[in-house]
N, C-alpha and C positions, 0 to 999 in steps of 0.2 A: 138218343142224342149222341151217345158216345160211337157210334156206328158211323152216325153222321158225318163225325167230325173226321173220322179215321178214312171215308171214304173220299169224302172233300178232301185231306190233304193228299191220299192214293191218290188223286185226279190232277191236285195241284204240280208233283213229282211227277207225274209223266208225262201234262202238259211240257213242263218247264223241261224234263228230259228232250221231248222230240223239237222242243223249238232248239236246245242246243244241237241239235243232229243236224237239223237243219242251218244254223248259223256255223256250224262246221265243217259242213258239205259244201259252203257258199264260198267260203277260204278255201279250200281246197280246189274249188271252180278259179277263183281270182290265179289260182298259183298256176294250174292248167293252160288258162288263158296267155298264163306268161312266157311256159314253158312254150308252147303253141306258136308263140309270135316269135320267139328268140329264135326256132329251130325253122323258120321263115323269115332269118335274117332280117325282121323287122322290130328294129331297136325300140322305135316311137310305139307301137304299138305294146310291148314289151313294159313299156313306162306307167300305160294302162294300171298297173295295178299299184302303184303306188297313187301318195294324195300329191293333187297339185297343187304345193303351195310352197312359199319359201322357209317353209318352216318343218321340211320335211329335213332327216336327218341322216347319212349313211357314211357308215364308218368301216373303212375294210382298209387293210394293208397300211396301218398306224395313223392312217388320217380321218379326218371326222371333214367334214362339209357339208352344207344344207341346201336346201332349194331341189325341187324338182328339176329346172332347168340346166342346175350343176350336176347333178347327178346324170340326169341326159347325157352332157358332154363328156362324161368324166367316162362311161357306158363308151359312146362314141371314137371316143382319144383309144381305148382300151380296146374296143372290138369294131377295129374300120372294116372287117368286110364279112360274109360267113363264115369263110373258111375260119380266120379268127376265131368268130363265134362257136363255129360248131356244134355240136350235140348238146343241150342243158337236160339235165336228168334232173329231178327233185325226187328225195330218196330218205324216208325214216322221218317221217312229218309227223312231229308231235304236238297237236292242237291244246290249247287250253283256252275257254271263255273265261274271261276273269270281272268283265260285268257286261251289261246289256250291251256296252258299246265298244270295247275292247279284248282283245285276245291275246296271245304271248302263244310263237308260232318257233319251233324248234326245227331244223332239219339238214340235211347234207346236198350240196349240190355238186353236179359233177360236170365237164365237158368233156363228149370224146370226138376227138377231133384226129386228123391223120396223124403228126408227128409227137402227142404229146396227151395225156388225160388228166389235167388238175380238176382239184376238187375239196371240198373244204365244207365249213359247216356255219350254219346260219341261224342265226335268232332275228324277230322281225317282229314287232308289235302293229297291229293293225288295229284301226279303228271302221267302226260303222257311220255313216253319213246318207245324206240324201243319194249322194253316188255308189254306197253299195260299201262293200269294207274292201280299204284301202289301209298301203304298209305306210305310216310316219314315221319310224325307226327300221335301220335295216344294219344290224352288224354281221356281216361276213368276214368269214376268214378262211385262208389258204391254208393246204397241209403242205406239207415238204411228201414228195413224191418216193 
């Protein structure tokens, strides 16, 4: 019995291991996805990885605002064309699942663009949904160059 039990929880920890691998590697896809769209000037598509709703949250350069579609524009206002855009790098991504449906998402992002290479660092909680995980929080912050 006592073999039993030790083997049943070995099975339970490595199930529960490879499904975090997997819900880690999914986040890491959604961020790809983003990087992928931005460096193909494609904003809307870049949006993709956040949730659509108005109750999404992004706070960078002392302001907080909500909504999906503020954030769109706010994206828009900020980067009207590639050049603007330029290069998005995601760099030193540090995952944590913190339950079946949530993660807390660490990392540096960068642009290198022709005149200028800012870059700063980013915390982003994401959640899981019928659409796959998606960021509801996004604090970013610029470094001084």
């Amino acid at each position: 019995m006592k073999y039993a039990l030790i083997i049943t929880f070995l099975f339970f920890i490595s199930c529960q291991s490879a499904n975090q691998k997997n819900e880690i590697q999914a986040i890491k896809d959604v961020l790809a996805e983003q990087a992928g769209a931005w460096n193909d000037g494609e904003v809307e598509s870049y949006m993709a990885g956040y949730y659509r709703s108005d109750s999404l949250r992004f706070a960078s350069g002392g302001k907080v605002s909500y909504g999906w579609e503020t954030t769109l524009n706010r994206y828009k206002k900020g980067y009207p064309d590639k050049a603007t855009m330029g290069k998005l790098i995601f760099s030193e991504i540090d995952i944590k699942i913190i339950s079946d449906d949530a993660a807390l998402v660490f990392g540096k992002w960068e642009l290198e663009r022709e005149s200028d290479h800012p870059w700063g660092l980013f915390t982003l909680l994401f959640r899981k949904s019928e659409a796959g995980w998606r960021i509801v929080h996004d604090h970013t912050s610029s470094a001084k160059n």
